[in-house]
N, C-alpha and C positions, 0 to 999 in steps of 0.2 A: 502370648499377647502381641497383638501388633505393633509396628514401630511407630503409626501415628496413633494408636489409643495409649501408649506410653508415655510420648510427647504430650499429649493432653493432660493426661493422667500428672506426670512432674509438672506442667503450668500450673496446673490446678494448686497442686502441692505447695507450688513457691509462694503462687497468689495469699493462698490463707498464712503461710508463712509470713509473708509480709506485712498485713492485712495485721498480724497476731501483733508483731512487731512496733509497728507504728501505732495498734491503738494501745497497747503498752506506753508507747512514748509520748503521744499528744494526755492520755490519762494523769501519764505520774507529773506531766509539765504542767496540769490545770489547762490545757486549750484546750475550745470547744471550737469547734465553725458555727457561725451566726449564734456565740451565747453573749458576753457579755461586756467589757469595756474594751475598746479598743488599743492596739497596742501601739505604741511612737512608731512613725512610719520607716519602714526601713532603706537601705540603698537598692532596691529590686531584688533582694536575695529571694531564692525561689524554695520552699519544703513543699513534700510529700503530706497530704492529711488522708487519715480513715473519713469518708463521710459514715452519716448513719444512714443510710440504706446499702454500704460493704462497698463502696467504691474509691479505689484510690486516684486520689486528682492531685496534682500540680496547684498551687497558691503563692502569691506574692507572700512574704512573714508580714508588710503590715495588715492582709486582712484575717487575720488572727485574732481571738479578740479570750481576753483572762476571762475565766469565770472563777468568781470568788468560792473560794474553798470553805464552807462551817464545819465547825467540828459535825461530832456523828449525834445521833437524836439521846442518847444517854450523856456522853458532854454537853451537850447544849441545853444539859437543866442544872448544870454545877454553874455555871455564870463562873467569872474570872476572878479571882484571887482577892482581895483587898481593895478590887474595887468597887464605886457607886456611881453610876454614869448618870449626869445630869444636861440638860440642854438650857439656854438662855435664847429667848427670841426678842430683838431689838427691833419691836413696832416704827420706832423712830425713821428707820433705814428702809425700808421695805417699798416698792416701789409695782408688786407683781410682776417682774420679771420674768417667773414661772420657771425659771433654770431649777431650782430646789425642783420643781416638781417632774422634771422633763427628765433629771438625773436618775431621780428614783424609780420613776419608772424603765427608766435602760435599766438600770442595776437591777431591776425584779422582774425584769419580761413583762413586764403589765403593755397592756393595750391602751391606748389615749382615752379610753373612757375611764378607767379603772386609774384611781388616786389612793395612795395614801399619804398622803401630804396633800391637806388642802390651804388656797389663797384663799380666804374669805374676806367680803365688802361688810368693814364693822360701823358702825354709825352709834354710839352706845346713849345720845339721847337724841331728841329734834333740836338742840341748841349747839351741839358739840358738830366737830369737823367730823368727817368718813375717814378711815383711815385702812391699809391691808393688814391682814392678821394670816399667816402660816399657821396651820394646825394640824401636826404630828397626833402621832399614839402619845399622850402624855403618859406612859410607863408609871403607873399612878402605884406608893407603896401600898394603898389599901386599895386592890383593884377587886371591884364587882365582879369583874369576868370572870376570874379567874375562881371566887367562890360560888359562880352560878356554872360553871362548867361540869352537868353530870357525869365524866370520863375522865375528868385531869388533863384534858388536850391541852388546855390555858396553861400556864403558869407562871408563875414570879419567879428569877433567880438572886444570888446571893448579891449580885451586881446593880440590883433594881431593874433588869431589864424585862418586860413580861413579852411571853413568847407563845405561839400556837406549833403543838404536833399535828401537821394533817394527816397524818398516817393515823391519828388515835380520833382525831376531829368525826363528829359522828353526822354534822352540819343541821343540829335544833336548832342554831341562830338564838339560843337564852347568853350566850355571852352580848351578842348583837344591839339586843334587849337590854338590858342589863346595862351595858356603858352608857354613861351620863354624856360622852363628848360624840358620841356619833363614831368614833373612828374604827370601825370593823366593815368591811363589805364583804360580799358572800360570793364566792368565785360559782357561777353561772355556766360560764362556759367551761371547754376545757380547754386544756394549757396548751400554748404555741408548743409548735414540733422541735421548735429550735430545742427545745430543754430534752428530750428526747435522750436519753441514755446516761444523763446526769445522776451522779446519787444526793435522794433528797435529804435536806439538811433543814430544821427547824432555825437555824441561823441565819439562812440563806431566804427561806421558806419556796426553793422550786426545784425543782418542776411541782409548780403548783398542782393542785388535787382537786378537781373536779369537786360540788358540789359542797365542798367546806369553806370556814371562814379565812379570812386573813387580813392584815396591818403592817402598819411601819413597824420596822424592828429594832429602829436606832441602830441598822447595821452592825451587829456582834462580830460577823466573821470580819470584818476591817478593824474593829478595835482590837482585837486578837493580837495584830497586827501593829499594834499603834499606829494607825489610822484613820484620819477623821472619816466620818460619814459623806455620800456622797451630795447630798443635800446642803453642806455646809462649803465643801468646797465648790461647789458651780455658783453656787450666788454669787454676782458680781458685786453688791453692795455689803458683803461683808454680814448678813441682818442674823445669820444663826451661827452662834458658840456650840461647842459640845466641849465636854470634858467631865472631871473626875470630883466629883463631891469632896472626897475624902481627902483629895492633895488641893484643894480651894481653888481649883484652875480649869478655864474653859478656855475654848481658845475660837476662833472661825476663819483661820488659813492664814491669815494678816500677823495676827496680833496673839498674844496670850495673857489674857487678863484672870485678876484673883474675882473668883465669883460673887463670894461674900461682899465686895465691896460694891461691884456692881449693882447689887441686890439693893445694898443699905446705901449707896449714893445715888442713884437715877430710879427709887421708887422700884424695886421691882418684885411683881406678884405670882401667885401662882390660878390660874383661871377658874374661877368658879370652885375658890379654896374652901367655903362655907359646907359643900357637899361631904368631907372628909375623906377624898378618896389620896389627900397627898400626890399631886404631880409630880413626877421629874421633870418637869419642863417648864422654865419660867418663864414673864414676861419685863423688857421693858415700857415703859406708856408712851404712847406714838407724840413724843413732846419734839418741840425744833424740828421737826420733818425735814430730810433731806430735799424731799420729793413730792412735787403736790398728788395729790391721790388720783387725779384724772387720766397723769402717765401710765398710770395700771387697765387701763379700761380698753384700748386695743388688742392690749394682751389674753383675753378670754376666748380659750376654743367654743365653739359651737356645740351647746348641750351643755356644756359645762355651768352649774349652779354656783354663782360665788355667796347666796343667800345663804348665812350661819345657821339657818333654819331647814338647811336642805336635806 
């Protein structure tokens, strides 16, 4: 063998070497390039990343960005220990800010048409004031989906929290059908490349799957974690609690309040409780408004439907 097809031959060698190496270590650290929230920016320090098409590049550390780890698709139908995760939405506060919404979609890869979390314009008679209404996946204990689902893709865990497998999703749309709030949309297209070499997680629910459904998850792989959801902490007005049924405690980054009490002092309901589907997600009634409702109405992208009818 020649002395330059040698040389070649050991580059070669070191490169996949390397190559092995680093995605080894960006893997077991949870970084992705271009996946998911961004990391504290640092003082210039410079690492080595695997892209996904094999090429090793040079990066600043803050453009690095965490992708949330969910357990694997068999953990992610035992839900967490003792707990019941419950959500409080305070009408009151709400201003359409669209941060709740802008969060979730970084944290999910979705594309600005694709919501799950929507702002809706409520108006509940022609005498009453307009007020904004956020509307999650209400993770409902008697959920339709989940027993229209012919495959078991849907399911309810011990936590309350109901989840979609795309990997078993077979994309009828009879869960779609079937929920009474609207909140299922059916992935169309297929998934940014950023997700690309990610393993998927019903937790996470990405790299999304072509041609199935999907929802708000009330973020499982952050509560894992004891952490709030992202929808709770970017609101600037404080307007959405999360927390745990079972220890009477919600909290929305601020404050941590007992829920029980909130519930039975400022009125608060669960949406369209008459149907028996049991929400985990309450409300309070948009009373004392911080904010007049008109502050919200700049705020709407283009295409975007705020009609509760949409």
């Amino acid at each position: 063998m020649s002395k330059k097809k040698e040389n070649k031959k050991n580059t070669r060698r070191e490169f996949l070497q390397q190559s092995a190496l680093l995605a080894a270590a960006t893997t077991s650290a949870g970084f992705l390039l271009n996946a998911c929230k961004n990391e504290e920016a640092s003082s210039g320090e410079k690492v080595n990343v695997l892209t996904q098409d094999g090429a090793v590049v040079e990066v600043n550390k803050s453009q690095l960005k965490v992708c949330p780890q969910g357990a694997n698709r068999k953990e992610s139908r035992k839900g967490i220990a003792g707990r019941k995760f419950v959500m409080l939405i305070d009408l009151s506060k709400c201003k359409n800010a669209r941060k709740c919404v802008e969060s979730c979609q970084e944290m999910h890869h979705l594309p600005t048409h694709m919501e799950y979390l929507k702002v809706y314009l409520m108006k509940d008679s022609k005498n009453t004031a307009a007020y904004w209404m956020p509307k999650p996946c209400f993770h409902c204990d008697n959920p339709p989906c989940v027993s229209l689902c012919p495959v078991g893709a849907t399911f309810k865990r011990s936590d309350g929290i109901v989840l979609i497998d795309n990997k078993i999703c077979i994309g009828c749309k009879f869960c779609m059908t079937g929920c009474p709030y609207s909140a299922r949309i059916f992935n169309w297209a297929k998934h940014d490349s950023a997700n690309d070499g990610a393993e998927y997680s019903p937790e996470t629910g990405h790299p999304r799957v072509h041609g199935t459904v999907s929802k708000c998850d009330f973020c499982p792989e952050m509560a894992r974690k004891g952490v709030l959801p992202s929808c709770v902490t970017a609101c600037p007005n404080g307007v959405i609690y999360y927390g745990d049924f079972n220890e009477d405690a919600v909290s929305n980054g601020e404050e941590v309040v007992r829920f029980s009490e909130m519930i039975k002092n400022k009125g608060g309901y669960q949406y369209a409780d008459e149907l028996g589907t049991e929400p985990s997600v309450y409300y309070l009634p948009p009373v004392d408004r911080i904010f007049p409702v008109e502050n919200g109405l700049d705020n709407i992208p283009d295409g975007i439907d705020i009609s509760i009818d949409a």
